[in-house]
C-alpha positions as CSV (number, residue, x, y, z in Angstrom):
1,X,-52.7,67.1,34.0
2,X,-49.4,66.3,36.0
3,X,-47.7,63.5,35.1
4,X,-47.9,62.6,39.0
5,X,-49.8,59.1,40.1
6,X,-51.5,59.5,43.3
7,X,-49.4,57.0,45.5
8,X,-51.5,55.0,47.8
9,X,-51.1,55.1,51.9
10,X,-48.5,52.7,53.2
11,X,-49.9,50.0,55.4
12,X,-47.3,49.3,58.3
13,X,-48.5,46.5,60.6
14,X,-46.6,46.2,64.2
15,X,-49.4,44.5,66.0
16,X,-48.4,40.3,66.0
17,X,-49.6,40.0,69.3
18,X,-51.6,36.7,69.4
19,X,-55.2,37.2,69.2
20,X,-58.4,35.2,70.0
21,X,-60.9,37.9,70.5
22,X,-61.4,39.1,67.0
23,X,-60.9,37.6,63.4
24,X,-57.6,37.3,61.9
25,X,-56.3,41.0,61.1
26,X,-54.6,39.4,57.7
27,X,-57.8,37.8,56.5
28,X,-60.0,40.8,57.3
29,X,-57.4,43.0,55.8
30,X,-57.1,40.7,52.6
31,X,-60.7,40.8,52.5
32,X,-62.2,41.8,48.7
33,X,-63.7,44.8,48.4
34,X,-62.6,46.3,51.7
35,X,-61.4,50.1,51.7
36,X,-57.9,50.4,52.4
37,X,-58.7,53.7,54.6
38,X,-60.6,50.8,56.9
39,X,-57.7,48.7,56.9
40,X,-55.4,51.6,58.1
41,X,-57.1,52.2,61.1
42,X,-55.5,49.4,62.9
43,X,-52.3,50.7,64.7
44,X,-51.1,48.6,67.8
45,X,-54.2,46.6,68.7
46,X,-56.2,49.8,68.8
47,X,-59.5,50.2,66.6
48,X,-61.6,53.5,65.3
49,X,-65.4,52.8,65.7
50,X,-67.4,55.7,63.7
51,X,-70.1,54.2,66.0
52,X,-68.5,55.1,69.0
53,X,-67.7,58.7,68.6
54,X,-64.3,57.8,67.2
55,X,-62.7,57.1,70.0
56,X,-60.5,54.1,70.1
57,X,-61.2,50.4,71.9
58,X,-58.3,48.3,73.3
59,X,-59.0,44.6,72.9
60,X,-56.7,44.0,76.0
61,X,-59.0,45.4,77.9
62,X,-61.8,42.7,76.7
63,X,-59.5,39.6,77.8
64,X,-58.8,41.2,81.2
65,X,-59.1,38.5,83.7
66,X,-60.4,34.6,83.0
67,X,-63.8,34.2,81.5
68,X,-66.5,33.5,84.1
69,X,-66.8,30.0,83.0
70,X,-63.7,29.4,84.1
71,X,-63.0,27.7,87.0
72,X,-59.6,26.4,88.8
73,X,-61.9,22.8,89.7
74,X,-62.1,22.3,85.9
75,X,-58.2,22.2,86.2
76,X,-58.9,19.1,88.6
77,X,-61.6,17.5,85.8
78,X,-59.1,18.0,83.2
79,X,-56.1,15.8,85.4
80,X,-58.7,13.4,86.5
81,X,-59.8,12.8,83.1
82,X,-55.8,12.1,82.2
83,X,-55.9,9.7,85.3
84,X,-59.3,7.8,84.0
85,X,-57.1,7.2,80.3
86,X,-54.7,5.5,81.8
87,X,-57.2,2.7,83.7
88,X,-59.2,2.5,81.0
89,X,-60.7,-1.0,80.6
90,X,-62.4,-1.5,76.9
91,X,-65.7,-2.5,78.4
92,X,-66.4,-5.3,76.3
93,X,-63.8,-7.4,77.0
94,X,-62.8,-5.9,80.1
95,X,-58.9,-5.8,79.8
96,X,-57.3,-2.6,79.8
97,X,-56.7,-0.5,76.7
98,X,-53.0,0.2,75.4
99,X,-52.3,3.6,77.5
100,X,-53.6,1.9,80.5
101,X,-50.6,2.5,83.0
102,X,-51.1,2.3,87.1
103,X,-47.4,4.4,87.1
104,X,-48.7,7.6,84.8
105,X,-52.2,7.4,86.5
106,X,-50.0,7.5,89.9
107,X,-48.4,10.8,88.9
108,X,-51.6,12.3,87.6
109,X,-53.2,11.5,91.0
110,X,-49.8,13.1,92.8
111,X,-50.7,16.8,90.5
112,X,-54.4,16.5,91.7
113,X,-53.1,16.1,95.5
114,X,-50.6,19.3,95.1
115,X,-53.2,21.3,93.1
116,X,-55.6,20.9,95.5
117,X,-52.9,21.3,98.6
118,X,-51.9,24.8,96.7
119,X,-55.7,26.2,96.0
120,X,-57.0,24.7,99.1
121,X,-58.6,28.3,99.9
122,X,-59.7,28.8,96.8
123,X,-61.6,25.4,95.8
124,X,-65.0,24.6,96.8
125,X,-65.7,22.0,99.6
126,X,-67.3,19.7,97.1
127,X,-63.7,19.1,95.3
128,X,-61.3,18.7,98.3
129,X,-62.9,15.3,99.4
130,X,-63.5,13.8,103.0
131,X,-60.6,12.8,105.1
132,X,-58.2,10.6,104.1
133,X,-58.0,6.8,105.1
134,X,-55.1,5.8,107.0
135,X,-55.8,2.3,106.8
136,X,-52.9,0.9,104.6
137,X,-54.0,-1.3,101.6
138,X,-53.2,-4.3,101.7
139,X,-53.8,-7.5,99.0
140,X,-57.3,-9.1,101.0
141,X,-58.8,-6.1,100.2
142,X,-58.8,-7.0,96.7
143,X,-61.3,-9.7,97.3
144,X,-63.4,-7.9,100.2
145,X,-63.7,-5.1,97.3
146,X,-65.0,-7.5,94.7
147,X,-67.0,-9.2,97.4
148,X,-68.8,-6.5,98.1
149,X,-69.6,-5.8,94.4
150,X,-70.5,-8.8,93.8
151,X,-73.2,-8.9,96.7
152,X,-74.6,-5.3,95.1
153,X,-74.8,-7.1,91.9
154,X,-77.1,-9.6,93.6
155,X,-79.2,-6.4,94.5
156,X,-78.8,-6.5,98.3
157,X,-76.9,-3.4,100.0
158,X,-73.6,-4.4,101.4
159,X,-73.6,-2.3,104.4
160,X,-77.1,-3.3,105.5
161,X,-77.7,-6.7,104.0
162,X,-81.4,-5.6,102.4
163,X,-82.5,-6.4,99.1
164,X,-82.7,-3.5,97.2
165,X,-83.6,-4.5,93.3
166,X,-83.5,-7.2,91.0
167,X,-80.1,-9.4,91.5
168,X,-77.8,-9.4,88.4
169,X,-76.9,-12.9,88.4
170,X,-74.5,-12.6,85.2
171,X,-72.5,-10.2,86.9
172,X,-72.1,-11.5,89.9
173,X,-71.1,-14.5,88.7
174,X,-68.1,-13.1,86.8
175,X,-67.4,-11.3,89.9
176,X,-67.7,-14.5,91.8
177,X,-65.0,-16.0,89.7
178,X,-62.7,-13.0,90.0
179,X,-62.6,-13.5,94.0
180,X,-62.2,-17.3,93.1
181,X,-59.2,-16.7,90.7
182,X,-57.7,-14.1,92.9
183,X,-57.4,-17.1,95.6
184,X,-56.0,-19.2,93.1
185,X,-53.3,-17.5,92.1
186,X,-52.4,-15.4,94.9
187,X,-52.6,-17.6,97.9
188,X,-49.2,-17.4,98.6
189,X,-49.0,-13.8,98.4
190,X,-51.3,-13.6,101.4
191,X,-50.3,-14.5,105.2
192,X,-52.8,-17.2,106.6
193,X,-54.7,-15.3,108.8
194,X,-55.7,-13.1,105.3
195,X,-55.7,-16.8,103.3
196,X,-58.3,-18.1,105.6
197,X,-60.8,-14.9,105.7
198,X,-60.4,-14.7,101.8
199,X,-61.6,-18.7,101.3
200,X,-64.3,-17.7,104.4
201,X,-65.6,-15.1,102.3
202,X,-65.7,-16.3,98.5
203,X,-67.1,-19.3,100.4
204,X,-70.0,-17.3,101.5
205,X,-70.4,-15.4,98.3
206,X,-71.1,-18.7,96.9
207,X,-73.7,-19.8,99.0
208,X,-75.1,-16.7,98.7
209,X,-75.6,-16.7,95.0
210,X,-76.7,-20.5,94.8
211,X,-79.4,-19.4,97.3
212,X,-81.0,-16.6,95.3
213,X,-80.6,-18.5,92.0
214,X,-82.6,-20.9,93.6
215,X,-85.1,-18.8,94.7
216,X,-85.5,-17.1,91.2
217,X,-86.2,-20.4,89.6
């Protein structure tokens, strides 16, 4: 016999594309036991399939396009989600966690607004929200807000005044105090005709929450 060793195929690989639609080439090349005949058969993202008559299948071809469970509103969940982490309250003691910051949940608020200014045609209704208030916030709406909770935790319906379920008296209580502390401390911040309806109201809140303890005794 010759004196002439059969010298095996050379193995180029130009493909480093990334890929996500099939295992890693390297691992399935490395793979014990595997031909090297099968391992040649990649070339530039393109695969022969005995099973398919030989001809080749471009994997381009199968990321063509987003996946149909993609959707540009979960765009909006995802920068909603970011704005919820930064006024996050740890809900046992109720003071806010470490990344809780009103100035990065402000600019995750201002990317919502353009993204949904920019896809407007594209969104569904359910994700561009009613009209906007023009009403501009001021500080007594902190206590009407809380007011109003307070007076759901005692199980009646704000907006109609009807008892709807079972009052919370524990919460309402601590919701109570809130309105209570917020006159406290920011009495001066308020001009008088705000002072007066603020007292009015935690006044009222009061009464209101004697009167159904009472009743539940």
């Amino acid at each position: 016999m010759a004196d002439k060793e059969e010298k095996e195929p050379e193995i180029i690989i130009t493909d480093r594309r990334p890929r996500f639609d099939a295992e890693e080439e390297s691992a399935r090349e490395s793979r014990p036991g595997q031909p090297v005949e099968e391992a040649a058969h990649h070339h530039d993202g393109v695969h022969d399939h005995e099973g398919m008559g030989g001809h080749g299948h471009d994997h381009d071809a199968d990321v063509e396009g987003p996946p149909k469970d993609v959707r540009l509103e979960q765009v909006l969940a995802i920068l909603s989600g970011m704005v919820l982490n930064h006024l996050a309250f740890d809900p046992e003691t109720r003071r806010p966690v470490p990344s809780f910051s009103l100035k990065e949940a402000r600019f995750f608020l201002g990317l919502m607004e353009k993204f949904q200014e920019a896809f407007q045609e594209r969104l569904p209704l359910s994700v561009m929200g009613g009209p906007v208030s023009e009403e501009e916030p001021k500080l007594g709406h902190v206590p009407a807000i809380l007011g109003g909770m307070a007076i759901s935790s005692l199980g009646v319906d704000p907006r109609t005044g009807r008892p709807e379920r079972k009052p919370d008296f524990e919460s309402a209580r601590y919701l109570i105090d809130l309105m209570d502390l917020f006159v406290k401390e920011g009495e001066s911040a308020l001009d008088p005709e705000e002072r007066e309806y603020v007292k009015d109201m935690v006044y009222q809140a009061k009464m209101y929450f004697v009167s159904l303890k009472d009743r539940a005794v």
